[in-house]
C-alpha positions, 0 to 999 in steps of 0.5 A: 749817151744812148747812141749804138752802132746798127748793123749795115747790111750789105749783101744783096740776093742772088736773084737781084744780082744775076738780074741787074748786075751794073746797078749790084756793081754801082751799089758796091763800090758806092757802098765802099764808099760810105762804108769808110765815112760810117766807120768814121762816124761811128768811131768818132761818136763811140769816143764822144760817148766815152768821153761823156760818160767820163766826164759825168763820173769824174765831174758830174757834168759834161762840157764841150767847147764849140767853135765860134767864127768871128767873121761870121755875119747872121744877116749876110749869111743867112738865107731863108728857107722859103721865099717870103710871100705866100705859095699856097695854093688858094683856089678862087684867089688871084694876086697881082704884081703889087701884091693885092688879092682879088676874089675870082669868084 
Protein backbone atom coordinates (compact mmCIF):
# COMPACT_ATOMS: atom_id res chain seq x y z
CA UNK A 1 0.00 0.00 0.00
CA UNK A 2 3.07 2.63 0.71
CA UNK A 3 4.93 1.51 -2.35
CA UNK A 4 6.45 4.63 -4.41
CA UNK A 5 8.23 4.78 -7.60
CA UNK A 6 12.24 6.10 -6.73
CA UNK A 7 13.74 7.88 -9.37
CA UNK A 8 16.71 5.62 -11.27
CA UNK A 9 19.62 7.34 -12.04
CA UNK A 10 20.99 6.78 -15.09
CA UNK A 11 23.87 9.04 -16.19
CA UNK A 12 27.14 8.90 -15.46
CA UNK A 13 30.01 11.74 -15.14
CA UNK A 14 31.70 12.79 -17.83
CA UNK A 15 34.99 12.22 -16.37
CA UNK A 16 33.96 8.63 -15.66
CA UNK A 17 33.12 8.08 -19.23
CA UNK A 18 36.32 9.49 -21.14
CA UNK A 19 38.11 7.14 -18.50
CA UNK A 20 36.65 4.04 -19.21
CA UNK A 21 34.34 3.98 -22.16
CA UNK A 22 33.63 -0.06 -22.74
CA UNK A 23 32.38 -0.44 -19.04
CA UNK A 24 29.96 3.39 -19.71
CA UNK A 25 29.06 1.05 -22.89
CA UNK A 26 28.43 -2.19 -20.71
CA UNK A 27 26.56 0.03 -18.27
CA UNK A 28 24.24 1.21 -20.87
CA UNK A 29 23.02 -1.32 -22.71
CA UNK A 30 22.90 -3.36 -19.45
CA UNK A 31 20.85 -0.83 -17.93
CA UNK A 32 18.35 -0.60 -21.04
CA UNK A 33 17.90 -3.65 -20.30
CA UNK A 34 16.64 -3.63 -16.77
CA UNK A 35 15.25 -0.51 -17.22
CA UNK A 36 12.30 -2.44 -19.24
CA UNK A 37 11.94 -5.13 -16.37
CA UNK A 38 11.62 -2.00 -13.82
CA UNK A 39 9.04 -0.40 -15.74
CA UNK A 40 7.27 -3.32 -15.66
CA UNK A 41 7.56 -3.99 -12.27
CA UNK A 42 6.68 -0.58 -11.49
CA UNK A 43 3.39 -0.96 -13.68
CA UNK A 44 2.51 -3.82 -12.24
CA UNK A 45 2.85 -2.77 -8.46
CA UNK A 46 1.14 0.79 -9.06
CA UNK A 47 -2.26 -1.63 -10.50
CA UNK A 48 -1.64 -3.83 -7.68
CA UNK A 49 -1.86 -0.94 -5.28
CA UNK A 50 -4.97 0.36 -7.05
CA UNK A 51 -6.61 -2.45 -6.93
CA UNK A 52 -5.76 -2.75 -3.01
CA UNK A 53 -6.98 0.53 -2.33
CA UNK A 54 -10.03 -0.21 -4.15
CA UNK A 55 -10.94 -3.04 -2.70
CA UNK A 56 -10.42 -1.47 0.74
CA UNK A 57 -12.84 1.47 -0.02
CA UNK A 58 -15.63 -0.72 -1.61
CA UNK A 59 -15.24 -4.12 0.73
CA UNK A 60 -13.10 -3.23 3.48
CA UNK A 61 -10.70 -5.97 3.04
CA UNK A 62 -8.43 -7.00 0.50
CA UNK A 63 -8.32 -10.39 -0.94
CA UNK A 64 -6.22 -12.17 -3.63
CA UNK A 65 -6.00 -15.51 -4.99
CA UNK A 66 -2.75 -17.47 -5.31
CA UNK A 67 -2.08 -20.32 -7.26
CA UNK A 68 -1.76 -23.48 -5.69
CA UNK A 69 0.33 -26.30 -7.97
CA UNK A 70 -0.76 -29.77 -7.35
CA UNK A 71 2.17 -31.61 -8.43
CA UNK A 72 3.97 -30.03 -6.13
CA UNK A 73 5.75 -32.39 -3.29
CA UNK A 74 7.53 -30.42 -0.21
CA UNK A 75 9.62 -33.18 0.60
CA UNK A 76 11.20 -34.05 -3.16
CA UNK A 77 11.49 -30.33 -3.83
CA UNK A 78 12.64 -28.76 -0.87
CA UNK A 79 16.32 -28.28 -0.67
CA UNK A 80 17.86 -27.08 2.81
CA UNK A 81 19.95 -23.89 2.68
CA UNK A 82 22.59 -25.05 4.45
CA UNK A 83 24.16 -28.63 4.46
CA UNK A 84 23.22 -30.43 7.81
CA UNK A 85 26.14 -30.67 10.06
CA UNK A 86 28.27 -28.09 11.73
CA UNK A 87 30.46 -25.75 9.62
CA UNK A 88 31.72 -23.50 12.18
CA UNK A 89 34.72 -23.33 12.59
CA UNK A 90 35.75 -24.33 16.18
CA UNK A 91 39.62 -24.11 17.13
CA UNK A 92 41.04 -26.96 19.15
CA UNK A 93 38.09 -29.50 17.74
CA UNK A 94 38.58 -32.21 15.32
CA UNK A 95 35.58 -34.34 13.83
CA UNK A 96 35.99 -37.62 12.64
CA UNK A 97 34.40 -39.49 9.78
CA UNK A 98 31.67 -41.15 12.15
CA UNK A 99 30.83 -37.80 13.35
CA UNK A 100 32.66 -37.77 16.95
CA UNK A 101 34.53 -34.82 18.38
CA UNK A 102 37.67 -34.93 19.98
CA UNK A 103 39.25 -32.27 22.06
CA UNK A 104 42.95 -31.39 20.54
CA UNK A 105 44.27 -29.74 23.19
Amino acid sequence: MSYKPLPRRTEWPDSVIKKCPELAACYYATRANTDEVAEDMQRRMLETQKDYRQQLKTKGIVTYEEEVDEDYDEDEDYAPLHPPGRWRHRPGVMKNRQGETRRLN
